[in-house]
ROFI-49517 format. One line per 3 residues: number of its first residue (from 1); their letters; for each residue x, y, z of N, C-alpha, C. Coordinates in nm, 4 decimals. Atoms other than C-alpha are relative to their C-alpha. Example, Ala and Ser with C-alpha at 12.3 -4.5 7.8 and 13.67 -1.06 7.14 Angstrom:
1> as> 0.0890 -0.1190 0.0000 1.2300 -0.4500 0.7800 0.0900 0.1200 0.0000 | -0.0820 -0.1190 -0.0060 1.3670 -0.1060 0.7140 -0.0770 0.1090 0.0730
This chain:
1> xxx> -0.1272 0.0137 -0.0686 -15.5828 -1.9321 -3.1566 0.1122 0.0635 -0.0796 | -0.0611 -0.0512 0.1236 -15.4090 -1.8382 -3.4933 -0.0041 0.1346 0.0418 | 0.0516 -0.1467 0.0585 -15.5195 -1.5067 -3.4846 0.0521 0.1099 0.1213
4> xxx> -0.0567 -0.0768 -0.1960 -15.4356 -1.4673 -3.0478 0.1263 0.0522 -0.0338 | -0.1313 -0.0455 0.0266 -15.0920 -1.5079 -3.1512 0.0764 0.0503 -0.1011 | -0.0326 -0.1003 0.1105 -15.0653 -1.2955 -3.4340 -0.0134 0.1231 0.0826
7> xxx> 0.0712 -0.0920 -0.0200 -15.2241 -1.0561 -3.2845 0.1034 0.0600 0.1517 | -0.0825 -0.0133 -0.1194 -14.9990 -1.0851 -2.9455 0.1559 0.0145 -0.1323 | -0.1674 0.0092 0.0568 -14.6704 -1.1086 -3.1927 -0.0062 0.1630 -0.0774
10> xxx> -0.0043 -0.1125 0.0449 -14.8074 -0.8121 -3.3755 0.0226 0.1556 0.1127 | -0.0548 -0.1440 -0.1496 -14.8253 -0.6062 -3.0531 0.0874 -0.0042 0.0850 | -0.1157 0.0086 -0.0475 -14.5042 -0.7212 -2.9456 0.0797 0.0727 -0.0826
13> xxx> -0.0782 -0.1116 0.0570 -14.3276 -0.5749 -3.1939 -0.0375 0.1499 0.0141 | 0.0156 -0.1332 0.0172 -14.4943 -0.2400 -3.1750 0.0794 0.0402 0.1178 | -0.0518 -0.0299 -0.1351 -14.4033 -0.2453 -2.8035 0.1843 0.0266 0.0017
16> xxx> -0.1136 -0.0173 0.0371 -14.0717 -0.2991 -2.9266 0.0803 0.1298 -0.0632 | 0.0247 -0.1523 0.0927 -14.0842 -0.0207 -3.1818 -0.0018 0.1339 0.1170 | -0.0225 -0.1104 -0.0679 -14.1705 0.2052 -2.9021 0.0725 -0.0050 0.1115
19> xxx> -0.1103 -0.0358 -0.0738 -13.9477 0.1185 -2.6622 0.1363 0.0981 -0.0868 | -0.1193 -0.0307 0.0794 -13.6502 0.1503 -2.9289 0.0226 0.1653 0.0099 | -0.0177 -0.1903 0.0149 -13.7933 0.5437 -2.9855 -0.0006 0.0399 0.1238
22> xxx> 0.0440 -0.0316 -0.0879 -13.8766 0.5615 -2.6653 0.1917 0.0724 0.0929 | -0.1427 0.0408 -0.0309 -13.4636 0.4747 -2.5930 0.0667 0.0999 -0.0898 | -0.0736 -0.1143 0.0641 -13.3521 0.6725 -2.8717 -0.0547 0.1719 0.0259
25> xxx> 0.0589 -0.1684 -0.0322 -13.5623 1.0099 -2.7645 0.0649 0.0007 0.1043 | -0.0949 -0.0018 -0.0986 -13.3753 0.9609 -2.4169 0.1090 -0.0024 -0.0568 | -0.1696 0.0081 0.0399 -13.0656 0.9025 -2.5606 0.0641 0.1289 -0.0610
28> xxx> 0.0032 -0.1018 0.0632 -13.1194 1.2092 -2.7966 0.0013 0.1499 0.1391 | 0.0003 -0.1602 -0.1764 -13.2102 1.4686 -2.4712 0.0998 -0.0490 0.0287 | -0.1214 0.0096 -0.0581 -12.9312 1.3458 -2.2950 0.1699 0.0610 -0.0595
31> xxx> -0.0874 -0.0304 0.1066 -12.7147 1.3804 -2.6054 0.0359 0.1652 0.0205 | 0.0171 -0.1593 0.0213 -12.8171 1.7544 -2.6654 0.0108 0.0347 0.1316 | -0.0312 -0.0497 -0.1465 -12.8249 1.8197 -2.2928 0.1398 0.0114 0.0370
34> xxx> -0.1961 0.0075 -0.0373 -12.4359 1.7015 -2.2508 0.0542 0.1024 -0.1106 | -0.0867 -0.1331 0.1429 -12.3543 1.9624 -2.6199 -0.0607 0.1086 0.0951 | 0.0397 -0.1626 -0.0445 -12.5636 2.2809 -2.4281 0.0871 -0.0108 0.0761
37> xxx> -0.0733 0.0227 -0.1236 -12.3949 2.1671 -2.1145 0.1297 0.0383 -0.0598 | -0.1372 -0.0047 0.0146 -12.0434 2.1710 -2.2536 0.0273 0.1151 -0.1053 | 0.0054 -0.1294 0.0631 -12.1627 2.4821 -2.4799 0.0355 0.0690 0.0850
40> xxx> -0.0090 -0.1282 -0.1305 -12.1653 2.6852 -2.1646 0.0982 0.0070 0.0956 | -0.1110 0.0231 -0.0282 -11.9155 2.5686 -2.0241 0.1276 0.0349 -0.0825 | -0.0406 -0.0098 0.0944 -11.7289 2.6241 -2.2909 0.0638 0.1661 -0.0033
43> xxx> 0.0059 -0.1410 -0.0077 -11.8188 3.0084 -2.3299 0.0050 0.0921 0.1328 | -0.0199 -0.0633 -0.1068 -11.7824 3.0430 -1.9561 0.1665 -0.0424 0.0217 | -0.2088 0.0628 0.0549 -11.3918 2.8874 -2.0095 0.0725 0.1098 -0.0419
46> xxx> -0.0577 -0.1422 0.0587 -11.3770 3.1842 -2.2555 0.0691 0.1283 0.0657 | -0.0063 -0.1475 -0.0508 -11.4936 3.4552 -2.0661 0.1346 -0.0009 0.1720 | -0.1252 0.0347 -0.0920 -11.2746 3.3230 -1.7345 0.1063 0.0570 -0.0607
49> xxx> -0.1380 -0.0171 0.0522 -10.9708 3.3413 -1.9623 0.0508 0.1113 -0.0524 | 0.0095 -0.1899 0.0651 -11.0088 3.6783 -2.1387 -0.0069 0.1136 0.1506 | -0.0054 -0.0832 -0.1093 -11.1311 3.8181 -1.7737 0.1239 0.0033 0.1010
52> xxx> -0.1144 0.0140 -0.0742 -10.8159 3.6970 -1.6141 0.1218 0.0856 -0.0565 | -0.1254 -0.0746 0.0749 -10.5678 3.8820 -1.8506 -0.0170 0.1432 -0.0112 | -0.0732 -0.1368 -0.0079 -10.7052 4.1730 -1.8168 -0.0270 0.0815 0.0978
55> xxx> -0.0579 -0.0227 -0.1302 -10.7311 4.1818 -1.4700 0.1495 0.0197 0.0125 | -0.1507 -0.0157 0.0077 -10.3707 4.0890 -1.4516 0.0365 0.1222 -0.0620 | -0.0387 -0.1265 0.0639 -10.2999 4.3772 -1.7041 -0.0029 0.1002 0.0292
58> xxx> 0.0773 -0.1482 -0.0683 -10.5018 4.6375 -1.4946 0.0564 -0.0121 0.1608 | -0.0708 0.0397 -0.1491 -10.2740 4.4922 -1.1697 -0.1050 -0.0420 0.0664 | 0.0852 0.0481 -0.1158 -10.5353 4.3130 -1.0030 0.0603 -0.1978 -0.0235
61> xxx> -0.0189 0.2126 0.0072 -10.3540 3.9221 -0.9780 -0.1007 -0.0786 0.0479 | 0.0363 0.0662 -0.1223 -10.5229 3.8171 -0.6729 -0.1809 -0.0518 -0.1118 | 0.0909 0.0271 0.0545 -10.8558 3.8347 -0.9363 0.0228 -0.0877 -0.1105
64> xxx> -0.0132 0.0694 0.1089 -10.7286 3.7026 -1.2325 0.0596 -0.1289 0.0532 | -0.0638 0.1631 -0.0780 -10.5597 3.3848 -1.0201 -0.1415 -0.0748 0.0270 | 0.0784 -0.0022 -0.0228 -10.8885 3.3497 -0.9201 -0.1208 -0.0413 -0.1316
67> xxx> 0.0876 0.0107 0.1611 -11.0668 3.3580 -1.2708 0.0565 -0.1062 -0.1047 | -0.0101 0.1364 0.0816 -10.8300 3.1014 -1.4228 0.0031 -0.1522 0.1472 | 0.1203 0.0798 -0.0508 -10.9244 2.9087 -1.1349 -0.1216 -0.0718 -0.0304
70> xxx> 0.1381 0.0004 0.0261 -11.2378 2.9367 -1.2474 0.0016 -0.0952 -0.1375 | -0.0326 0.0513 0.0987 -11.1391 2.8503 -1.5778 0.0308 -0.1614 0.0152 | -0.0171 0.1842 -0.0767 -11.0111 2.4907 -1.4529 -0.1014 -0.0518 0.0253
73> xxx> 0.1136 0.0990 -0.0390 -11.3174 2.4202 -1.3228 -0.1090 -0.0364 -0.1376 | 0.1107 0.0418 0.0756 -11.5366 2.3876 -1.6185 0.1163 -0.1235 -0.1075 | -0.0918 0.1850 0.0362 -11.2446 2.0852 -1.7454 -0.1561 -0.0805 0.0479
76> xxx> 0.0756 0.1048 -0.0413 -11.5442 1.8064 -1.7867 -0.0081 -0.0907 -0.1235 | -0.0097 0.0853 0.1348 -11.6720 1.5167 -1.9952 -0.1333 0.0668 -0.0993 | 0.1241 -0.0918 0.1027 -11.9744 1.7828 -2.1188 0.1043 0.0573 -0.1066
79> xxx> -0.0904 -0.1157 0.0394 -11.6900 1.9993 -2.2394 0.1032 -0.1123 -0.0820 | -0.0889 0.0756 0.1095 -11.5196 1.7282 -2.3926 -0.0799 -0.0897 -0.1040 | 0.1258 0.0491 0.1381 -11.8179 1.5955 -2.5711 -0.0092 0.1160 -0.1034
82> xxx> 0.0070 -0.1518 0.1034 -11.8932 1.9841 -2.7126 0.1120 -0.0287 -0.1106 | -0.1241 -0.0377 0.1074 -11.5328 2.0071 -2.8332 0.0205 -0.0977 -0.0705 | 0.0076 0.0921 0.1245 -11.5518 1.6617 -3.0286 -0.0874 0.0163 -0.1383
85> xxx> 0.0929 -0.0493 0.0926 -11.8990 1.8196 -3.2069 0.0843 0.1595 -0.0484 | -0.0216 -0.1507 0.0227 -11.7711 2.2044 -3.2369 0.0893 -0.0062 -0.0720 | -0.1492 -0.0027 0.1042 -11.4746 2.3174 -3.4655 0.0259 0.2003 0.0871
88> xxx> -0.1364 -0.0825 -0.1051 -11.2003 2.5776 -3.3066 0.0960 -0.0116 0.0561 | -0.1685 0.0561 -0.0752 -10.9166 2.6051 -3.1183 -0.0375 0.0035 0.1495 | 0.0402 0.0192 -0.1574 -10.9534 2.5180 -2.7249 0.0937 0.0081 0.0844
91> xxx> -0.0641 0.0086 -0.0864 -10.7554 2.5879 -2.4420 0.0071 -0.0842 0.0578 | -0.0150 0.1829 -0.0817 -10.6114 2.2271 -2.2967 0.0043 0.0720 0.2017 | 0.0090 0.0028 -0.1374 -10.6286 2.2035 -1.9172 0.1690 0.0008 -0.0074
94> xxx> -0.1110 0.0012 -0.0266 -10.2417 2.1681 -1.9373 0.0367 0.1582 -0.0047 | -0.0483 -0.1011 -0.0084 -10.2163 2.5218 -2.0676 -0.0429 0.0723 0.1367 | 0.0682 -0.0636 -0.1168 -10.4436 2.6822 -1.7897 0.0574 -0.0091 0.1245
97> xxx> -0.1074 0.0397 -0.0863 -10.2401 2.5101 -1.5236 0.1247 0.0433 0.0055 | -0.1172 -0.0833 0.0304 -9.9323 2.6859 -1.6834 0.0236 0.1132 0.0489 | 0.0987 -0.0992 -0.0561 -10.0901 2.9940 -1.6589 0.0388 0.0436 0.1148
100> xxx> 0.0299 -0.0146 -0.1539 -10.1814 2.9750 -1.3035 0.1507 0.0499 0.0559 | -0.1839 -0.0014 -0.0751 -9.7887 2.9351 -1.1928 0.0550 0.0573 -0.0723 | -0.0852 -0.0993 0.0574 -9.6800 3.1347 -1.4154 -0.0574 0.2157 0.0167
103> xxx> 0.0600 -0.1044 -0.0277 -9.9349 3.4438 -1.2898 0.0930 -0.0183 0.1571 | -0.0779 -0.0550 -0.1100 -9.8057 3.3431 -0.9322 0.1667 0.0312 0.0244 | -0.1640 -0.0309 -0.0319 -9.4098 3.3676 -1.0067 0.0094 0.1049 -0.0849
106> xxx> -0.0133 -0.0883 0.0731 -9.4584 3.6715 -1.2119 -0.0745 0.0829 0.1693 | 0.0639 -0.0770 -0.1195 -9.6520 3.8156 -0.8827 0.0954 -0.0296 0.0627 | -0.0812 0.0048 -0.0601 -9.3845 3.6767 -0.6716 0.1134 0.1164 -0.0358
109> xxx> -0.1543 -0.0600 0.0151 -9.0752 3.8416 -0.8534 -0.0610 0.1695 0.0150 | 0.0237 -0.1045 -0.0248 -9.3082 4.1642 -0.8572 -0.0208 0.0639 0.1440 | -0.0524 -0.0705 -0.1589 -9.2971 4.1951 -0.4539 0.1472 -0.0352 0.0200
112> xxx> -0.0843 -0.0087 -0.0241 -8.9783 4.0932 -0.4757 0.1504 0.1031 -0.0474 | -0.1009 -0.1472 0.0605 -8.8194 4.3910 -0.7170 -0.0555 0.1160 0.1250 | 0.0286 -0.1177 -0.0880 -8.9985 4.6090 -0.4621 0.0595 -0.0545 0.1924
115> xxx> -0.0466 0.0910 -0.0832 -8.7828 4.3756 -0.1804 -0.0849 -0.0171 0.1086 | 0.1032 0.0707 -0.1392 -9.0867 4.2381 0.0150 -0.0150 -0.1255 -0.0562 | 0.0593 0.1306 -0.0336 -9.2126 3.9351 0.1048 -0.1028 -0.0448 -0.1340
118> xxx> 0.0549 0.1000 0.1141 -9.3055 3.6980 -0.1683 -0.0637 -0.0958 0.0055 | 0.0298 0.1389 0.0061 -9.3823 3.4207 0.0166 -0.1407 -0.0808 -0.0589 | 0.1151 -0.0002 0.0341 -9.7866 3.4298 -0.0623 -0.0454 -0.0950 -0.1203
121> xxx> 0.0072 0.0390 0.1296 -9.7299 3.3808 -0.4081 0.0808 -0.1138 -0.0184 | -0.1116 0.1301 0.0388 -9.4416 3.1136 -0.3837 -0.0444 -0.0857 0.0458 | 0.0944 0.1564 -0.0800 -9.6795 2.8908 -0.1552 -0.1158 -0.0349 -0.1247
124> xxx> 0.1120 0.0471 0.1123 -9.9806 2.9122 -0.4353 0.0522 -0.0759 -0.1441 | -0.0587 0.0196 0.1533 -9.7018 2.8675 -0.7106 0.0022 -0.1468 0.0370 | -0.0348 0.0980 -0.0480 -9.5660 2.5596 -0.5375 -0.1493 -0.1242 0.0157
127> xxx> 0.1137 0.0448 0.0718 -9.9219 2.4188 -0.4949 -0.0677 -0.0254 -0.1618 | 0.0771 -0.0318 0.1009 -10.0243 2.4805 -0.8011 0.1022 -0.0737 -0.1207 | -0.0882 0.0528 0.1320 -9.6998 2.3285 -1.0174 -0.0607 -0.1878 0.0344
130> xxx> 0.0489 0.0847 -0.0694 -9.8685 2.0068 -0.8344 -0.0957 -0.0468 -0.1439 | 0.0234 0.0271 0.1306 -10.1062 2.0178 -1.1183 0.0018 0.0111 -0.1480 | -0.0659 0.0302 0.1198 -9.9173 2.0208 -1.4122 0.0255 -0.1173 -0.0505
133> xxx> -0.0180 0.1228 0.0268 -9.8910 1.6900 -1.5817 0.1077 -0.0372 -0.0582 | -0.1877 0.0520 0.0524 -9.5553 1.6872 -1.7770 0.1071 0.0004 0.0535 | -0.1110 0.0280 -0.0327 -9.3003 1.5778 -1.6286 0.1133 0.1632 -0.0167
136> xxx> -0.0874 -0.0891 0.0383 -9.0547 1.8171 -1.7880 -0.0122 0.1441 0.0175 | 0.0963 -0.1471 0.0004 -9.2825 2.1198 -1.7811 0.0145 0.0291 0.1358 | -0.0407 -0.0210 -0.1605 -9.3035 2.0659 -1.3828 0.1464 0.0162 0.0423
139> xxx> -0.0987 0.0041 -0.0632 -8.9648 2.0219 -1.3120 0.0603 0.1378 -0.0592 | -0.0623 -0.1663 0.0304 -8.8714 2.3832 -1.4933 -0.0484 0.0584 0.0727 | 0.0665 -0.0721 -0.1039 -9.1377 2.5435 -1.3221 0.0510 0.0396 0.1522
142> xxx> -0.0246 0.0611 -0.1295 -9.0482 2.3982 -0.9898 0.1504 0.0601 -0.0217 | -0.0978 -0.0848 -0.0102 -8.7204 2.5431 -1.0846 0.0359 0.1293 0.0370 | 0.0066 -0.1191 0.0127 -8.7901 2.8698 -1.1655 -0.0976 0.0830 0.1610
145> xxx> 0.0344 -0.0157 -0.1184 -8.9856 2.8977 -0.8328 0.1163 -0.0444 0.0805 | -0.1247 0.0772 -0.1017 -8.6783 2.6956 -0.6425 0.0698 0.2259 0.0366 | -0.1092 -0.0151 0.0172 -8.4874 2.9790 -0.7325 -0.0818 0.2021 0.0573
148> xxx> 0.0702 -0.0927 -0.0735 -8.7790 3.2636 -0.6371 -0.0122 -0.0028 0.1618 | -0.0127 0.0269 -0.0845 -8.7867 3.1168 -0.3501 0.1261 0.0500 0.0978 | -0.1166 -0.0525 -0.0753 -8.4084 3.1845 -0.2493 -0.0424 0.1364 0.0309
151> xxx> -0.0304 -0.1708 -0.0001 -8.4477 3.5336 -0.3620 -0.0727 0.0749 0.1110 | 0.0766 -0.0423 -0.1655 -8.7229 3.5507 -0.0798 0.0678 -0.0096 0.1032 | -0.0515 -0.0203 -0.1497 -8.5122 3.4643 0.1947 0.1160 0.1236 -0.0703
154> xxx> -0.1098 -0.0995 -0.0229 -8.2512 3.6717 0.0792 -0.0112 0.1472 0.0122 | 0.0499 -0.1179 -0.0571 -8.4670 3.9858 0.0697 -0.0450 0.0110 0.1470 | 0.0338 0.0404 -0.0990 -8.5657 3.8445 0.4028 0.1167 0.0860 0.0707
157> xxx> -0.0983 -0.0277 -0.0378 -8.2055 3.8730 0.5116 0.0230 0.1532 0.0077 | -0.0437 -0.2523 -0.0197 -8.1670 4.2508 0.3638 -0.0579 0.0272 0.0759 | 0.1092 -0.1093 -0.1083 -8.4660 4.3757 0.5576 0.0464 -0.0363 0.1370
160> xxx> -0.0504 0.0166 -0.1084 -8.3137 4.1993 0.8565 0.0991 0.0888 0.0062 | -0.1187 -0.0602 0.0426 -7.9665 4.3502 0.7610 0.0338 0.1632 0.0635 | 0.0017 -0.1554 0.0086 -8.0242 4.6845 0.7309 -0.0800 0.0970 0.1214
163> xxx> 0.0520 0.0035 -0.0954 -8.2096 4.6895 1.0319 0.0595 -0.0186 0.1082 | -0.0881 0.0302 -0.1069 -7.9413 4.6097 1.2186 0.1758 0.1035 0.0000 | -0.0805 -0.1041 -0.0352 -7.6859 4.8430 1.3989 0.1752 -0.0857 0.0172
166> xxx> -0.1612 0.0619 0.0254 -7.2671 4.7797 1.3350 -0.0160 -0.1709 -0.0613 | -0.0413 0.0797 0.0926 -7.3452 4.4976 1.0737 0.1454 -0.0929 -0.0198 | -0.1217 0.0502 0.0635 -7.0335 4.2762 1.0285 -0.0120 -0.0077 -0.1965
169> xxx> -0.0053 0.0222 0.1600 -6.9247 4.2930 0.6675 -0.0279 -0.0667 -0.0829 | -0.0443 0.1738 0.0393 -6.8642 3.9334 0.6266 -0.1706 -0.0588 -0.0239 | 0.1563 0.0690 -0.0547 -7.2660 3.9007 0.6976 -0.0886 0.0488 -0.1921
172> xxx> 0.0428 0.0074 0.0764 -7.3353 4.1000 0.3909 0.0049 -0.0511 -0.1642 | -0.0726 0.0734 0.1042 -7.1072 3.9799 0.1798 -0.0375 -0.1164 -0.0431 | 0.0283 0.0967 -0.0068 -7.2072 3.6459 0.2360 -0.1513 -0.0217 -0.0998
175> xxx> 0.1487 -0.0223 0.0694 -7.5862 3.7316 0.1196 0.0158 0.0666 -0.1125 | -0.0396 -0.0361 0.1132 -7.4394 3.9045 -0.1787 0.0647 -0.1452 -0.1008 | -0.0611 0.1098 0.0793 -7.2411 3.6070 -0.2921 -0.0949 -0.1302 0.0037
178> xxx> 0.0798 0.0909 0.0795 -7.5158 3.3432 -0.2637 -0.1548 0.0435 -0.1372 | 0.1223 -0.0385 0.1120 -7.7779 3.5720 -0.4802 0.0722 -0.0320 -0.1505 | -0.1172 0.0427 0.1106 -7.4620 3.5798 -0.7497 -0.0198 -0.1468 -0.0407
181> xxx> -0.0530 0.1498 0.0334 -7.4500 3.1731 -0.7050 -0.1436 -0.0428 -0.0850 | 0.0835 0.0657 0.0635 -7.8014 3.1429 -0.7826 -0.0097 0.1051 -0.1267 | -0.0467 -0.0895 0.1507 -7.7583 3.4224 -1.0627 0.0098 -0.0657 -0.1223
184> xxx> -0.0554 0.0594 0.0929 -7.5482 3.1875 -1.2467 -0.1047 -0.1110 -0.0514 | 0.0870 0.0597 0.0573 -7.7819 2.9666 -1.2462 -0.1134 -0.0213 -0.0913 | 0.0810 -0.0515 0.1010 -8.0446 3.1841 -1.3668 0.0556 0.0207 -0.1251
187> xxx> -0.0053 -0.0381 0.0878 -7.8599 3.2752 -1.6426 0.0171 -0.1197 -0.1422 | -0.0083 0.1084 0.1114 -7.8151 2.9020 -1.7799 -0.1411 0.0083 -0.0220 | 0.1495 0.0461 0.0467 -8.1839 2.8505 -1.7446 -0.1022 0.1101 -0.0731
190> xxx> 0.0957 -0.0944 0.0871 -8.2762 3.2191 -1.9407 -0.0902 -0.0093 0.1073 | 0.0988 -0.0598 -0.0612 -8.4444 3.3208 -1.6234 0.0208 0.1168 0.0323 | 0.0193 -0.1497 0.0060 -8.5164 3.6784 -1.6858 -0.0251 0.0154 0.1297
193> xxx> 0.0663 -0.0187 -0.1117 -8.7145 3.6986 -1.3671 0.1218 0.0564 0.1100 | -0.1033 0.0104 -0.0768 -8.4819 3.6507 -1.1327 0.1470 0.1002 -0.0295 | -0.1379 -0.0573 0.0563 -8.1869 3.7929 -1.3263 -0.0517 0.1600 0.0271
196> xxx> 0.0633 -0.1031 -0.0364 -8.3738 4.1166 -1.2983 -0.0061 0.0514 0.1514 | 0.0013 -0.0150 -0.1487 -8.4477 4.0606 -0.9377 0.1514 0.0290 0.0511 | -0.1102 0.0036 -0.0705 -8.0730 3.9978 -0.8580 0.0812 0.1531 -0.0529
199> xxx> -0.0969 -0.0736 0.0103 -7.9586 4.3383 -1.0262 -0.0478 0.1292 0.0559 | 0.0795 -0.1008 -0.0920 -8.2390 4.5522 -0.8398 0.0793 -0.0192 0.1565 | -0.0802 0.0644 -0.1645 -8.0680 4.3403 -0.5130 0.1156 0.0544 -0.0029
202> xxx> -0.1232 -0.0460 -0.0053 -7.7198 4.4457 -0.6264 -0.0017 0.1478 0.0755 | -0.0210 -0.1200 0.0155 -7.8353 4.7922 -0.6336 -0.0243 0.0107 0.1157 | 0.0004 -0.0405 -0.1971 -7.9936 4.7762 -0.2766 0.0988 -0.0357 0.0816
205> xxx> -0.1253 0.0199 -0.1152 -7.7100 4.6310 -0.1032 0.1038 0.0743 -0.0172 | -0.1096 -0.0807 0.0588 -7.4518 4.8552 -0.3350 -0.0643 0.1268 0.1166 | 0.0153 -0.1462 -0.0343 -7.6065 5.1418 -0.1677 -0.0513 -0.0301 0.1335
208> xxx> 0.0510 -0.0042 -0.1541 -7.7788 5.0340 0.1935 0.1615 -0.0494 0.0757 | -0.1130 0.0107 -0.0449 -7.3723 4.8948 0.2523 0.1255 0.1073 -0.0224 | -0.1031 -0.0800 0.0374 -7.2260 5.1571 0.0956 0.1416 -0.1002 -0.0263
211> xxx> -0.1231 0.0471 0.0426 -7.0247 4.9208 -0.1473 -0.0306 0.0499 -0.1809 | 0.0470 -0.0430 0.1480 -7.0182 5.0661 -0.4922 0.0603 -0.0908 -0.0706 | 0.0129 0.0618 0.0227 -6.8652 4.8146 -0.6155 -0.1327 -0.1265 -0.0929
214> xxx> 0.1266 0.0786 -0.0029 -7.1998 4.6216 -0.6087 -0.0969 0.0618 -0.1057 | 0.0448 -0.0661 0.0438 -7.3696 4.9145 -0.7366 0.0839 -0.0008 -0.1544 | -0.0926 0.0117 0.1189 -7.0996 4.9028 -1.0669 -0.0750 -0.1796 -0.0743
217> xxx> 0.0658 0.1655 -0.0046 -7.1879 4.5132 -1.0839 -0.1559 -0.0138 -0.0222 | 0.1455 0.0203 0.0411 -7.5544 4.5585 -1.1500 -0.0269 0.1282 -0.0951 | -0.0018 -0.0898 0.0998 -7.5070 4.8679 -1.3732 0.0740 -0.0939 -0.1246
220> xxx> -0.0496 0.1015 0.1365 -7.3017 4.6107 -1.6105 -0.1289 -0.1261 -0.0294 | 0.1013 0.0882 0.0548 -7.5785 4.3487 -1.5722 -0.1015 0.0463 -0.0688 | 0.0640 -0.0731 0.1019 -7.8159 4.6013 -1.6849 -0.0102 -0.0091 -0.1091
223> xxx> -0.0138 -0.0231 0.1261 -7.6822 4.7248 -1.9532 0.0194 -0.0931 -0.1057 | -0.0312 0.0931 0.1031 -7.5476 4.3840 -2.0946 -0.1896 -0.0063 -0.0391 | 0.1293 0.1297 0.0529 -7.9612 4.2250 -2.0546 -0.0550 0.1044 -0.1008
226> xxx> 0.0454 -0.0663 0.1381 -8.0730 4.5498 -2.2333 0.0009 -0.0214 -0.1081 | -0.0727 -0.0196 0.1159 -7.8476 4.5377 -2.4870 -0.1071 -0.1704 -0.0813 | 0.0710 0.1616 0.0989 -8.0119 4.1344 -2.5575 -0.1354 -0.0239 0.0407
229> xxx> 0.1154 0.0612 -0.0076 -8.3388 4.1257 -2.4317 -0.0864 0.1589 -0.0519 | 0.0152 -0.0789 -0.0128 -8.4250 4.5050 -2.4713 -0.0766 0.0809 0.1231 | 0.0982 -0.0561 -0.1528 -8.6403 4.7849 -2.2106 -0.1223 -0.0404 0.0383
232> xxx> 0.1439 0.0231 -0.0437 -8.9581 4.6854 -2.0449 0.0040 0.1052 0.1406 | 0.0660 -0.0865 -0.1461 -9.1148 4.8789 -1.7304 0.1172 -0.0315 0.0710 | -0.0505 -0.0106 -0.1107 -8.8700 4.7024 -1.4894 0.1422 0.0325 -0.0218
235> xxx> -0.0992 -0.0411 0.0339 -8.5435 4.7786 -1.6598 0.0351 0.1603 0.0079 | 0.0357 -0.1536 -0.0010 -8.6688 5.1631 -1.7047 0.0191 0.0025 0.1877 | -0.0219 -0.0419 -0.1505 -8.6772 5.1750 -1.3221 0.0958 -0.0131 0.0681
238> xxx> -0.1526 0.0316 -0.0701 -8.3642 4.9992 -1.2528 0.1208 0.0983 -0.0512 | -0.1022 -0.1389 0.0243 -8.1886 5.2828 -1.4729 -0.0467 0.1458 0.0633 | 0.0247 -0.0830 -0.1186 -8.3577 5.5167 -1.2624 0.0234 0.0040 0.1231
241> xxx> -0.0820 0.0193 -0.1221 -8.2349 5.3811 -0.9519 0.1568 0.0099 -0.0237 | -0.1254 -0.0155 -0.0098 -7.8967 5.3668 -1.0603 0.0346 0.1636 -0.0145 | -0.0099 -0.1780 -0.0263 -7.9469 5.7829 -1.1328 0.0043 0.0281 0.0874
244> x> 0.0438 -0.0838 -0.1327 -8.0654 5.8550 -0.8039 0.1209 -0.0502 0.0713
């Protein structure tokens, strides 16, 4: 009887024993399965983020919007297991989200120096400041779109405008002096964008109204932002429009 229950206590513990490994070899695959998992993820995060910039760079947005998209999606808890084991620097889901709205209001203001329709990009921006999580961060954003936004209807307006036969004065005037109002605004909040946009706008209404004036008035904005921000591509073109 001695010997039954030795013999049963002895092969209880083994049973024990191999559950335990049995528990820790599962636990172990699972382990290593969630690090490959969030390896690849990881290096597909990369390549997303690198392929998006230089899309964008090579003018293709519509791809690179698309690729940090992509990028967003591999945000998981594989990918946040990896990056607790790994050592590097990681792109947060907050930046990527930045990103995004900041590819579509940089695409916006670029149909809008060429005075078309923006709206495309100001609907994805607007979506898209949605997931941003800081407070503070959103509400600039959401600014700096507010204010893309005007500039859309008001190219709206020109293309109406100019399209139209014996114009009252008062009509363009009017659409001149609220781009100015939000101007000012841009210029507290250091929004290049826009400020840019509104002196390409000067120049089209200076010259589709035949008010030079207007045209004088965006040759001084020019030259001041030059003078403090210096030339890029869209400045070079706006002193080429004021030649012609």
């Amino acid at each position: 009887m001695k010997n039954n229950n030795k013999n049963r206590f002895g092969g209880s513990k083994v049973t024990i024993v191999v559950i335990a490994l049995l528990v820790l070899i599962i636990a172990g695959a699972s382990l290593g399965y969630t690090y490959l998992t969030g390896k690849e993820l990881q290096e597909k995060q990369t390549k997303y983020w690198n392929q998006a910039f230089t899309l964008f760079s090579q003018k293709q947005p519509e791809y690179a919007y698309l690729q940090l998209i992509n990028a967003r999606s591999t945000f998981s808890e594989s990918l946040d297991f990896y990056r607790k084991i790994a050592t590097g620097t990681f792109l947060t889901k907050a930046e990527v989200n930045e990103a995004i709205v900041l590819i579509c209001q940089s695409e916006a203001y670029d149909n809008l120096f060429n005075l078309e329709s923006a709206e495309s990009w100001i609907q994805k921006a607007k979506m898209e400041i949605e997931n941003v999580d800081d407070g503070e961060t959103r509400l600039e954003l959401a600014n700096y779109i507010s204010r893309a936004e005007a500039a859309d209807k008001f190219c709206a307006a020109y293309r109406e405008y100019i399209a139209t036969e014996n114009l009252p004065e008062e009509k363009y005037q009017e659409l001149v002096k609220n781009s100015l109002r939000v101007g000012t605004d841009a210029i507290k909040a250091n929004d290049y964008d826009y400020t840019i946009f509104e002196i390409r706008f000067l120049i089209a209404c200076g010259k589709a109204f035949e008010e030079p004036v207007l045209v004088g008035e965006a040759r001084q904005q020019l030259f001041d932002i030059t003078q403090s921000k210096g030339e890029d591509e869209k400045t070079k073109l706006l002193w080429s429009l004021l030649r012609n």
